[in-house]
C-alpha positions in Angstrom: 159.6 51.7 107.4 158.7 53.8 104.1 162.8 55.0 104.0 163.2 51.1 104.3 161.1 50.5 101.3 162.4 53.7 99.4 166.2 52.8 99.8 167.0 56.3 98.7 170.4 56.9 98.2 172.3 60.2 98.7 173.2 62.0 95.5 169.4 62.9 94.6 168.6 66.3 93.1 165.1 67.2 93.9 163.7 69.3 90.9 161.6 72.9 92.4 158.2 73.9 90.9 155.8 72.2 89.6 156.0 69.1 88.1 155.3 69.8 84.4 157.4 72.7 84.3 160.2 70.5 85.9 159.8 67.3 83.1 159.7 70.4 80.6 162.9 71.8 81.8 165.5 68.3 81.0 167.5 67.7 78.0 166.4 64.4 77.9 165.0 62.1 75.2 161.4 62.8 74.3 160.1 59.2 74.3 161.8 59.6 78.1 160.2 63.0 78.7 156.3 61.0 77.6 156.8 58.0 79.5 157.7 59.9 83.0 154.9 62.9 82.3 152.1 60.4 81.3 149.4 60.1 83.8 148.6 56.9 82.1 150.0 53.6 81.5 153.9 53.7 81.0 153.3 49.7 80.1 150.9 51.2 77.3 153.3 53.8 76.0 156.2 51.4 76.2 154.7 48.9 74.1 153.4 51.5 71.6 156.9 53.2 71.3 159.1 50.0 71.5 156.3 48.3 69.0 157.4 45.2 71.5 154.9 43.6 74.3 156.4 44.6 77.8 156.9 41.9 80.2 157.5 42.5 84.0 160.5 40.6 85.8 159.5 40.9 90.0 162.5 41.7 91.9 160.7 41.0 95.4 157.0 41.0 96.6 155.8 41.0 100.4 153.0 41.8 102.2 154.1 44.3 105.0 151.3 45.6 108.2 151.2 49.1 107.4 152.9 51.4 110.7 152.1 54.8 110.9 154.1 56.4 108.2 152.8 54.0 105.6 149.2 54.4 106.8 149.5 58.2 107.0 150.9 57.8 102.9 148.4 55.6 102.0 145.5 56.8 104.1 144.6 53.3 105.7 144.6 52.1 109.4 148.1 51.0 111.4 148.3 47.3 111.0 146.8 47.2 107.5 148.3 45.1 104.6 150.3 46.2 102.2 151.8 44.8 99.1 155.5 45.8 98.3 156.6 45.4 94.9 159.6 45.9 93.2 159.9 45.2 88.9 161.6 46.3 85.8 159.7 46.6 83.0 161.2 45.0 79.4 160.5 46.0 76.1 161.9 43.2 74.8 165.5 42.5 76.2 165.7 46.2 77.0 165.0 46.8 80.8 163.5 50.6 80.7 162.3 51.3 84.1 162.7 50.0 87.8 159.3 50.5 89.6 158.5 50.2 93.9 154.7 49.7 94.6 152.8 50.2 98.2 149.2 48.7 97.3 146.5 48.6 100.3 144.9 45.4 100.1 142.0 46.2 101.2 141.2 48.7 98.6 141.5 46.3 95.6 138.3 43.7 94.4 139.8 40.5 95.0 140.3 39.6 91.5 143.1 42.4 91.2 144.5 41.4 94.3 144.8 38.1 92.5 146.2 39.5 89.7 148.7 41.7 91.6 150.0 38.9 94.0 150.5 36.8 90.8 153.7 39.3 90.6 155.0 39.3 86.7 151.6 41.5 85.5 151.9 45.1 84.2 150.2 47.8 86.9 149.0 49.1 83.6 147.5 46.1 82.5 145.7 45.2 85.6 143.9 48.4 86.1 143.0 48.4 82.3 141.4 44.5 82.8 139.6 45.9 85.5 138.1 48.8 83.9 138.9 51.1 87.0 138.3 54.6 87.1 141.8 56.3 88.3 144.2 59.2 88.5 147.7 59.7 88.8 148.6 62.5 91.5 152.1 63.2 90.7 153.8 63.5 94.2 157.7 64.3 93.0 160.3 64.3 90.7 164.1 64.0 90.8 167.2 63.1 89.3 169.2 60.5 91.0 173.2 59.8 90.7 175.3 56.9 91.4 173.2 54.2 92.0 173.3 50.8 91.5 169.9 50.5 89.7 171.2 50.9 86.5 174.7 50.6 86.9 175.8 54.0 87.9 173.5 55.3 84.7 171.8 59.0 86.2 167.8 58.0 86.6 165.0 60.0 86.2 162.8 59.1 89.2 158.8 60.4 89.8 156.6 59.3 92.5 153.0 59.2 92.0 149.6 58.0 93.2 147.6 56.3 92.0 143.5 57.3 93.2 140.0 55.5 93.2 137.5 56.8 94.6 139.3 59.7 96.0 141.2 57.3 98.2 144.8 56.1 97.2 144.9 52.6 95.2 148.6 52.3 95.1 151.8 54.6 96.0 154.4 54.0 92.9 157.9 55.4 92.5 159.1 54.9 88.9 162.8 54.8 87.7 163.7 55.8 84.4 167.4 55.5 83.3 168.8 58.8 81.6 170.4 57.5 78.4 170.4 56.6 74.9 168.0 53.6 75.2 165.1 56.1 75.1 165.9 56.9 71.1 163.3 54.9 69.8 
């Protein structure tokens, strides 16, 4: 199911080491380089570098029963639901990244549930309403050719976690086009 939800596509060049050392290691844009090695709010840092409010566009949202690969990644019981997101992010007309979300239900009060399920809210956003105490565990990152996701454009692509209470709030992979639109 996860390589369902992925959709990788062949052409993707896993970076070795650790992950600082590999962001530090691309010629590519600083405001590019912040927004993939934040472990904050991308919607935060986009709006303070674009000086425009970012607005989500939902691609598709589901609720999928966890089998055992995604309950193994997300650390919750086979059968559990998930919520499967797909967005990109705008800074005004600009579309700057393409984001997949795996978020357990069950670990979310039901007022971010709400908020979640409502679809065109910022991940960012709703954990700052909410005052939750989190981490981002970065997981990988890699540089992706020829696909569609940005018109052929070579994407800068990181998976991370997102934690609370030591138990995982949401799986994210983020997708950051490689190009000019990151001169800001």
């Amino acid at each position: 199911m996860i390589n369902n939800i992925l959709q990788h596509l062949p052409g993707g060049v896993v970076l070795e080491g650790d992950f600082l050392e590999k962001l530090k290691s691309l010629e590519i844009p600083t405001c590019l380089r912040v927004c993939c090695g934040t472990d904050g709010s991308v919607t935060f840092l986009l709006e303070i570098m674009s000086r425009k409010p970012v607005t989500v566009k939902t691609e598709s949202q589901y609720i999928v029963k966890a089998d055992r690969e995604l309950a193994e990644l997300l650390g919750v019981e086979e059968g559990s639901e998930i919520n499967n997101r797909t967005v990109r992010l705008y800074a005004g007309d600009t579309v700057f990244v393409h984001a997949k979300s795996l978020a357990p239900l069950e670990r979310m009060p039901q007022t971010m549930r709400d908020q979640l399920m409502r679809a065109d809210i910022p991940i960012g956003r709703i954990l700052r309403t909410h005052n939750l105490e989190t981490r981002r565990d970065m997981v990988e990152l890699e540089i992706l050719e020829g696909e569609p996701t940005f018109d052929g454009t070579p994407i800068l692509s990181r998976t991370y976690k997102i934690v609370h209470n030591n138990h995982v709030l949401m799986w994210i992979n983020e997708r950051f086009p490689i190009d000019a639109r990151w001169k800001l």
